[in-house]
N, C-alpha and C positions, 0 to 999 in steps of 0.2 A: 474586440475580445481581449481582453484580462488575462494573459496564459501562465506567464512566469511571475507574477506578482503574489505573493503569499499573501492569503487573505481571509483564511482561517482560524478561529484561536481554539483554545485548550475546552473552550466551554462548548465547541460545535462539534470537534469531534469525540464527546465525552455524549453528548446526547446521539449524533448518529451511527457510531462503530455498534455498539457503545462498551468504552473501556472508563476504568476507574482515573482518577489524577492521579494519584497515588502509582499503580501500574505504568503509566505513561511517563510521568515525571521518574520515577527509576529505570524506566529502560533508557531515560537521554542521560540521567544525571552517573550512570554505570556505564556510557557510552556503549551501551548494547542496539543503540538507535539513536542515528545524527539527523535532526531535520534538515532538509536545503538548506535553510537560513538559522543562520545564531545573531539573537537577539542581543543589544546592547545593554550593557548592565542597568537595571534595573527598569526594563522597558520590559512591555509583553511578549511574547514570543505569537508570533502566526506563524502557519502552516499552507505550504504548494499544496494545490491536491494531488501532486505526485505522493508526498508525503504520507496523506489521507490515503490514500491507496496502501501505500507497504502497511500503515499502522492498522488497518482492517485486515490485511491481511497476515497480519503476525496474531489478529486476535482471531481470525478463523485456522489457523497453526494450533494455536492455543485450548479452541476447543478440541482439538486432536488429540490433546491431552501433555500436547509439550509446554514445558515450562517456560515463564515470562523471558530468560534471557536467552533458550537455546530459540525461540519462534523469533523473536527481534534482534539476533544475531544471524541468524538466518537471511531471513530482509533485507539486515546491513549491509552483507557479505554477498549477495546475490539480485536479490531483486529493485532495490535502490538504487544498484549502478546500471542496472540495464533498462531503468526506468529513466533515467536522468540521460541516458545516450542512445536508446530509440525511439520514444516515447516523446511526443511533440505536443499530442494534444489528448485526451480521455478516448474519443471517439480511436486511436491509435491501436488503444486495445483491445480492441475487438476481436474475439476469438484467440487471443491469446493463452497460452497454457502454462505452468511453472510447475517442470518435473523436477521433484525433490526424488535422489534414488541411495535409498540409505545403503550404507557399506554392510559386508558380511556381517560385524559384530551389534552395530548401534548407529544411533543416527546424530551426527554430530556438527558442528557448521563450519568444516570441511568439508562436506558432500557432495558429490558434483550434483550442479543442477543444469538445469538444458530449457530454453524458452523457445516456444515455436508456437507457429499459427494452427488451426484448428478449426475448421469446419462442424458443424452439428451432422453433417453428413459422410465426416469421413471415420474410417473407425481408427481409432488408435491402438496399436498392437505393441504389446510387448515379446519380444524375441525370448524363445526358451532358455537361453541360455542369459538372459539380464531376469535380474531380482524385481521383486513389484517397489513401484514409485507409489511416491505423496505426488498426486498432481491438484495444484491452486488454479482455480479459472479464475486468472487476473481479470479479464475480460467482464466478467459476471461481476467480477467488484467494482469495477472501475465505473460500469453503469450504475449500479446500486448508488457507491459515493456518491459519482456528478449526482441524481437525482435528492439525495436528500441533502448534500450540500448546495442545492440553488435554492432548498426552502429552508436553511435558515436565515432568521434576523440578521447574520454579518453579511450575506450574499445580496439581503435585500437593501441594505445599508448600502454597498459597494455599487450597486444597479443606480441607486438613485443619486449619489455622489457623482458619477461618471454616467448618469445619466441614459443606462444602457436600460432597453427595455426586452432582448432577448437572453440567454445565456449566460451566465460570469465564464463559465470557462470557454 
C-alpha cells in the first residue's frame, strides 16, 4: 500500500470534488490551504488524499454558502491538522464527525471545532444551552474521495508502475 506518497494532481481532483483551478490554485497561492507537500519550482504539484479530503471538504463548506477563503481556512486551521496526526489511513475515518460551532455573532475561522466518532446508531445531542453546529461527515467524504480517486488515470498509472493490483491507498 502507497499511504504517504502523494499521488494526485490538480486534474484528478478538479474532475472528482469537483472544484475549478482557478478556486484551488487561489486558496494555496493566498495560503488559505497548504497541501502536505510543496512542489519544487517548476515541477507539478500532486496531492495526499489527506489533502483530497480537506479540499472536498472545504467545497461541501462552500456549498453552505461560505466563501472560498473562510471554508479553506477553516480546513487549514482545523481539520488538516487532525487529519495529518490521527488519520493513518482513509478507511481511519470512518464515522468521523467535524463539529463546526459558530460563535454568538458569525462564523469565523477562530471557531472552535471538535472531531469525534459517530455511530449511524447513535443520536447526537446538542445541550440546550450550546448553539446549533455545522457538522462535516468526514467520514462520508473520505469513502466518497478513496472511491473515485482509485478510478482515475493517475491511480491506474501508479497500480501499474508499482504493480499493485488492489487499492493505491
Amino acid at each position: 500500500m502507497i499511504i504517504n506518497t502523494p499521488i494526485w494532481r490538480n486534474a484528478d481532483l478538479i474532475r472528482i470534488i469537483p472544484i475549478t483551478r482557478a478556486v484551488l490554485n487561489q486558496a494555496i497561492s493566498r495560503n488559505d490551504f497548504q497541501p502536505e507537500n510543496t512542489p519544487k519550482p517548476g515541477k507539478a504539484r500532486w496531492y495526499s488524499w489527506r489533502d483530497v479530503v480537506s479540499v472536498a471538504a472545504a467545497q461541501d463548506l462552500r456549498k453552505l454558502g461560505f466563501g472560498p477563503s473562510i471554508a479553506f481556512r477553516l480546513v487549514q486551521n482545523h481539520l488538516s491538522p487532525f487529519l495529518r496526526a490521527s488519520i493513518d489511513a482513509p478507511d481511519d475515518c470512518a464515522g468521523v464527525l467535524w463539529l463546526i460551532r459558530p460563535g454568538d455573532d458569525h462564523l469565523n475561522i477562530e471557531t472552535p471545532c471538535e472531531f469525534l466518532r459517530h455511530t449511524e446508531y447513535e443520536e447526537l445531542l446538542v445541550t440546550p444551552d450550546e448553539s446549533a453546529c455545522i457538522i462535516v461527515n468526514i467520514g462520508r467524504i473520505a469513502a466518497r474521495v478513496r472511491n473515485d480517486l482509485q478510478a482515475t488515470d493517475t491511480a491506474k498509472v501508479i497500480r501499474k508502475e508499482f504493480q499493485i493490483t488492489g487499492p493505491v491507498m
